[in-house]
TORPA-4810 file (N, C-alpha, C, O; in nm, 3 decimals):
<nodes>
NODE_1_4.072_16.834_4.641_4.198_16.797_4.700_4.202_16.838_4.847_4.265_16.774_4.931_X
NODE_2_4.125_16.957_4.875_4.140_17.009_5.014_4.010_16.985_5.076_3.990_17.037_5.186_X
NODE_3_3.922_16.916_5.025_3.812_16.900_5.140_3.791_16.776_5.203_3.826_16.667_5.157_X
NODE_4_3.736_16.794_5.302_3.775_16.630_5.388_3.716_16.561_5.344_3.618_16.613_5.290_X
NODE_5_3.724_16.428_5.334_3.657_16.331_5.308_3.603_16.235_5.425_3.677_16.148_5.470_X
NODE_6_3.468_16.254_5.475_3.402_16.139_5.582_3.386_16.012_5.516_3.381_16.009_5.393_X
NODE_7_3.378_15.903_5.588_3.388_15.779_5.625_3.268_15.769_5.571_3.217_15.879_5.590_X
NODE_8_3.185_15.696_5.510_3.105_15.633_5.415_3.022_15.558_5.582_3.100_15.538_5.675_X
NODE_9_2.900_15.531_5.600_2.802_15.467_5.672_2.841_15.306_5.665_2.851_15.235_5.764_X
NODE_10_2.857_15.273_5.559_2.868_15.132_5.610_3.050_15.076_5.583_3.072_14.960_5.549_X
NODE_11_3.133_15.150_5.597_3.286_15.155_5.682_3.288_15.264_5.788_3.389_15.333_5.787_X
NODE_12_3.201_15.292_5.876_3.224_15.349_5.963_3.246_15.277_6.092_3.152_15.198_6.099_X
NODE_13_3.308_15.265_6.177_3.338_15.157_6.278_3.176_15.152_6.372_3.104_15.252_6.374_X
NODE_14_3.134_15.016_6.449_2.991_15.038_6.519_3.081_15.147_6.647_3.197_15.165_6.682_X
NODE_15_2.937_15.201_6.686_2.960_15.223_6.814_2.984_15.187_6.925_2.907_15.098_6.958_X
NODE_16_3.069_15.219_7.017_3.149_15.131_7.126_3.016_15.142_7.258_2.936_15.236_7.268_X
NODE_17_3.021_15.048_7.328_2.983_15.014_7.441_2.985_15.088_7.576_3.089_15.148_7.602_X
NODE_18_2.893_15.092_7.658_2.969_15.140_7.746_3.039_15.013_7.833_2.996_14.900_7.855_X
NODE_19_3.152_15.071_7.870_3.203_14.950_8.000_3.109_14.979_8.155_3.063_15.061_8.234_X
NODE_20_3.124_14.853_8.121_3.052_14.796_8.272_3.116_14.875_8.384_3.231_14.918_8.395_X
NODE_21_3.014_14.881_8.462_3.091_14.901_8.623_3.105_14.860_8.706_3.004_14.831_8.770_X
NODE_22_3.216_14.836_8.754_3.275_14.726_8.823_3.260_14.770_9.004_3.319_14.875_9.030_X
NODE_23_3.215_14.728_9.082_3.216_14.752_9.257_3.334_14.657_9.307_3.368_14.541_9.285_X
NODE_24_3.393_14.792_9.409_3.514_14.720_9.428_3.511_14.716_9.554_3.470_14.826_9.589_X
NODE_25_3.536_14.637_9.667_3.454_14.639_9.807_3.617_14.694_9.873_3.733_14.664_9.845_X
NODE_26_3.533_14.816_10.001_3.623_14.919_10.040_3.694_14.841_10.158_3.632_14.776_10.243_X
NODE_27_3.772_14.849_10.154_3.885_14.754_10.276_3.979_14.876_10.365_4.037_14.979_10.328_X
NODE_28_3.971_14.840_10.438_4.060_14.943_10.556_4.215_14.926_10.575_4.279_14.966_10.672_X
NODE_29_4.271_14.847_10.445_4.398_14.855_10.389_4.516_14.960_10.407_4.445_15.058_10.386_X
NODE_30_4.639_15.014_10.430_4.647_15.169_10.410_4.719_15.183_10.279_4.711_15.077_10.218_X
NODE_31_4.778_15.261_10.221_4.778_15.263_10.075_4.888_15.244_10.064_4.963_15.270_10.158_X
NODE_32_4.925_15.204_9.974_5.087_15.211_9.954_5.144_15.299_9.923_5.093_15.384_9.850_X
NODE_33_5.308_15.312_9.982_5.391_15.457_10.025_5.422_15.481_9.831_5.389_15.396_9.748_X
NODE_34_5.472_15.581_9.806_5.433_15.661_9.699_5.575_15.600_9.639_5.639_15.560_9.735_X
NODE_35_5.625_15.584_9.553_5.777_15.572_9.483_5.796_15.665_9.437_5.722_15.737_9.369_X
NODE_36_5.965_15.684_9.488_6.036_15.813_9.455_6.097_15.782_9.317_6.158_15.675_9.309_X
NODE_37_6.089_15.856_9.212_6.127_15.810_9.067_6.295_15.886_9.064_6.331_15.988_9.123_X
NODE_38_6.341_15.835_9.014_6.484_15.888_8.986_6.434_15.980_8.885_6.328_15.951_8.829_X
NODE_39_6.521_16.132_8.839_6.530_16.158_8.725_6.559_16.131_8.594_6.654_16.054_8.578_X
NODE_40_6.502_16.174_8.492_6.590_16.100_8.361_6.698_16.139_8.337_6.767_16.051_8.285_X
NODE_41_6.757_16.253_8.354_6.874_16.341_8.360_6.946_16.291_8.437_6.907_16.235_8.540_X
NODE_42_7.120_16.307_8.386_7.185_16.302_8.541_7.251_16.406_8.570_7.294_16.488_8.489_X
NODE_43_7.268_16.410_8.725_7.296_16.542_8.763_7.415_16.573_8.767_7.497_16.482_8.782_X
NODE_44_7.456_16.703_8.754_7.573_16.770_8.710_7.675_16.777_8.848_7.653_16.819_8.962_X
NODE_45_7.822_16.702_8.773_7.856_16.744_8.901_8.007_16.808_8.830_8.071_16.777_8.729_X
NODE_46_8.029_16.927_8.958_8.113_17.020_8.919_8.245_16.985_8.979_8.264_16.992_9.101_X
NODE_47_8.340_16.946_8.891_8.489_16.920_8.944_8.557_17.071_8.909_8.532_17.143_8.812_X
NODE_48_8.647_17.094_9.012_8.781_17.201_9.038_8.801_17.249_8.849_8.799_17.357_8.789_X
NODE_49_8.817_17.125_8.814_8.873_17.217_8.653_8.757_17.250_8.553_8.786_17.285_8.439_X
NODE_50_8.630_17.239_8.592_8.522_17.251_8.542_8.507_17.376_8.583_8.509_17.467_8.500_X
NODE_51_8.490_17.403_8.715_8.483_17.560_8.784_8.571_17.615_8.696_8.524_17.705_8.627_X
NODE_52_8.703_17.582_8.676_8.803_17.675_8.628_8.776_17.757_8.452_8.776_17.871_8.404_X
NODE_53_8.754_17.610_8.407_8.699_17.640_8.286_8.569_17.734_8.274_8.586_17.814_8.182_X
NODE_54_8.478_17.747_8.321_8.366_17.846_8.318_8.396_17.965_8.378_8.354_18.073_8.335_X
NODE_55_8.473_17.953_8.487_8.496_18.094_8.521_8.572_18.119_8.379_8.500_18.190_8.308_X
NODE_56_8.649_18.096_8.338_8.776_18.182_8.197_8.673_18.184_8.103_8.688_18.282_8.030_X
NODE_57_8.540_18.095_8.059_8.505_18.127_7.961_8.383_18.226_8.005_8.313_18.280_7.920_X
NODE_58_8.366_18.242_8.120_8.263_18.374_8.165_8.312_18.531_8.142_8.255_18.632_8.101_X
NODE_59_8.477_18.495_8.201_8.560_18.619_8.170_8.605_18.635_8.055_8.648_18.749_8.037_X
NODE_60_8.613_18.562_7.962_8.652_18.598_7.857_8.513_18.670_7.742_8.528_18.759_7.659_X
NODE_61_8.407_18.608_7.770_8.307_18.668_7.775_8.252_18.812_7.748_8.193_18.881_7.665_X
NODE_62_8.310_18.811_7.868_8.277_18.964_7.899_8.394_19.031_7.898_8.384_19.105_7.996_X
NODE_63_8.509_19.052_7.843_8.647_19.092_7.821_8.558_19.111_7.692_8.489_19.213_7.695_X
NODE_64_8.544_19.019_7.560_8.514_19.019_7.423_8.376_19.129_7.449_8.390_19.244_7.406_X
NODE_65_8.271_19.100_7.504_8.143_19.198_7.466_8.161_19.344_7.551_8.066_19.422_7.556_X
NODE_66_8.324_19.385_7.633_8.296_19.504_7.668_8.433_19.543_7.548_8.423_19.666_7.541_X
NODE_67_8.523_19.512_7.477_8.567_19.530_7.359_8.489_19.641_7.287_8.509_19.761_7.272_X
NODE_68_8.351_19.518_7.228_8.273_19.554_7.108_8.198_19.659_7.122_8.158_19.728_7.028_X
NODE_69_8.159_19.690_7.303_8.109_19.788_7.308_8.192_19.958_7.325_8.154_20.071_7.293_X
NODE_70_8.320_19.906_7.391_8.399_20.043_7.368_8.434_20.073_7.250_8.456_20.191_7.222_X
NODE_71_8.447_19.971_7.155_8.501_20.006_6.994_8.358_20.059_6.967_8.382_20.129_6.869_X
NODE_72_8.240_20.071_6.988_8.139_20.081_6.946_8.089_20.234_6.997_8.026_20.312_6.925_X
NODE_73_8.124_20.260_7.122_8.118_20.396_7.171_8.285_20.492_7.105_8.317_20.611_7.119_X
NODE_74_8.316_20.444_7.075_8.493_20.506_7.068_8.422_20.566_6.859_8.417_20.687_6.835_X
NODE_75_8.385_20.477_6.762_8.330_20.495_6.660_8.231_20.603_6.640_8.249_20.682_6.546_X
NODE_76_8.094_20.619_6.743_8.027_20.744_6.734_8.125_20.851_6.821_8.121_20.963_6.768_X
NODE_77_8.203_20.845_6.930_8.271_20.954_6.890_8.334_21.019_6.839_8.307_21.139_6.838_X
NODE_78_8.465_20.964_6.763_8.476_21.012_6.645_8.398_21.045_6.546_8.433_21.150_6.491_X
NODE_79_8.274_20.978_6.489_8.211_21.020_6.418_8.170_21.183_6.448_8.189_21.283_6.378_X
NODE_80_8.114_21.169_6.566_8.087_21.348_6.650_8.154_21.422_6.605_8.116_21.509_6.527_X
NODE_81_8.297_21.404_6.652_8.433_21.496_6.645_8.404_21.527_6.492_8.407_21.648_6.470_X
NODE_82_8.384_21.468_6.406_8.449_21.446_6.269_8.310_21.574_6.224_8.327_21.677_6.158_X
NODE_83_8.213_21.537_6.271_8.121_21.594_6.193_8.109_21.718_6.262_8.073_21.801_6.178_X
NODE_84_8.123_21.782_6.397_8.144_21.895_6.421_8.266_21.990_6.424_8.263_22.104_6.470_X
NODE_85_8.412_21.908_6.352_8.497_21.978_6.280_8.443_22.027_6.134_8.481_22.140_6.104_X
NODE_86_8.370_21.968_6.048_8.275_21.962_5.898_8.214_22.086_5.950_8.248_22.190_5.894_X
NODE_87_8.144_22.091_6.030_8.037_22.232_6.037_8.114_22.345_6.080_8.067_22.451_6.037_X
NODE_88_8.252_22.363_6.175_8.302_22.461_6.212_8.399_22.541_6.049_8.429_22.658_6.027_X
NODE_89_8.420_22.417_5.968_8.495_22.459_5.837_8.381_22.480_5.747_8.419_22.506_5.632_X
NODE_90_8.250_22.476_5.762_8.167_22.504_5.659_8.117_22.647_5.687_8.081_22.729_5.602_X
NODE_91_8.121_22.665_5.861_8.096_22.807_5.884_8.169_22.898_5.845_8.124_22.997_5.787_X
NODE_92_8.327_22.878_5.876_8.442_22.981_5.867_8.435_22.992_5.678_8.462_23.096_5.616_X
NODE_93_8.394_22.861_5.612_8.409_22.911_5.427_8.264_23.022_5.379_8.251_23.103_5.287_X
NODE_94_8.165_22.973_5.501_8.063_23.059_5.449_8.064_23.191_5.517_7.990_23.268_5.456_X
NODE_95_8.096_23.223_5.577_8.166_23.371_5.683_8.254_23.453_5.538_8.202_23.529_5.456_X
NODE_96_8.353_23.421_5.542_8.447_23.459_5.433_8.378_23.457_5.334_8.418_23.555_5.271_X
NODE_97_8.251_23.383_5.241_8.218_23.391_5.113_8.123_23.520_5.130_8.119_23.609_5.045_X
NODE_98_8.048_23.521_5.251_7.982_23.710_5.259_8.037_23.800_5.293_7.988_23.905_5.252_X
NODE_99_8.164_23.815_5.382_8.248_23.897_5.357_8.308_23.926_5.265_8.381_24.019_5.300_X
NODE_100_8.329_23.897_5.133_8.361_23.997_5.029_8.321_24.041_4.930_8.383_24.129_4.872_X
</nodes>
């Protein structure tokens, strides 16, 4: 199923020819000027409420991803707080459990 199968000798296409070579007599012609191709794209053009619109959705942007990141720094600190109130009440219960 997975190994190739070659073309059998007599369905194999003949071998091609070489093409001839053709002499093409050199003329002191000058060449023709080059054509400028249009793009396939067309180009962008920016109207007043287009600006407006990208600026609000640039700022809004970045309003939303500095959010996620202060809720995101604001979360490990509390977490901090939380867990070095845990160790100051685990010291003061284990202080008191060898003192008596």
């Amino acid at each position: 199923m997975f190994t190739p199968k070659y073309p059998t000798p007599d369905t194999a296409p003949p071998p091609s020819a070489p093409a001839p070579a053709v002499n093409t007599p050199v003329t002191s012609a000058p060449a023709p000027a080059p054509v400028v191709q249009t793009p396939a794209r067309p180009t962008v053009q920016l109207t007043p409420g287009t600006v407006v619109a990208l600026v609000g959705g640039g700022t809004a942007v970045v309003l939303v991803v500095g959010a996620v990141l202060v809720s995101l720094l604001l979360a490990v600190a509390v977490t901090g707080v939380s867990v070095a109130l845990v160790a100051v009440v685990l010291r003061l219960l284990l202080k008191d459990l060898n003192n008596r």
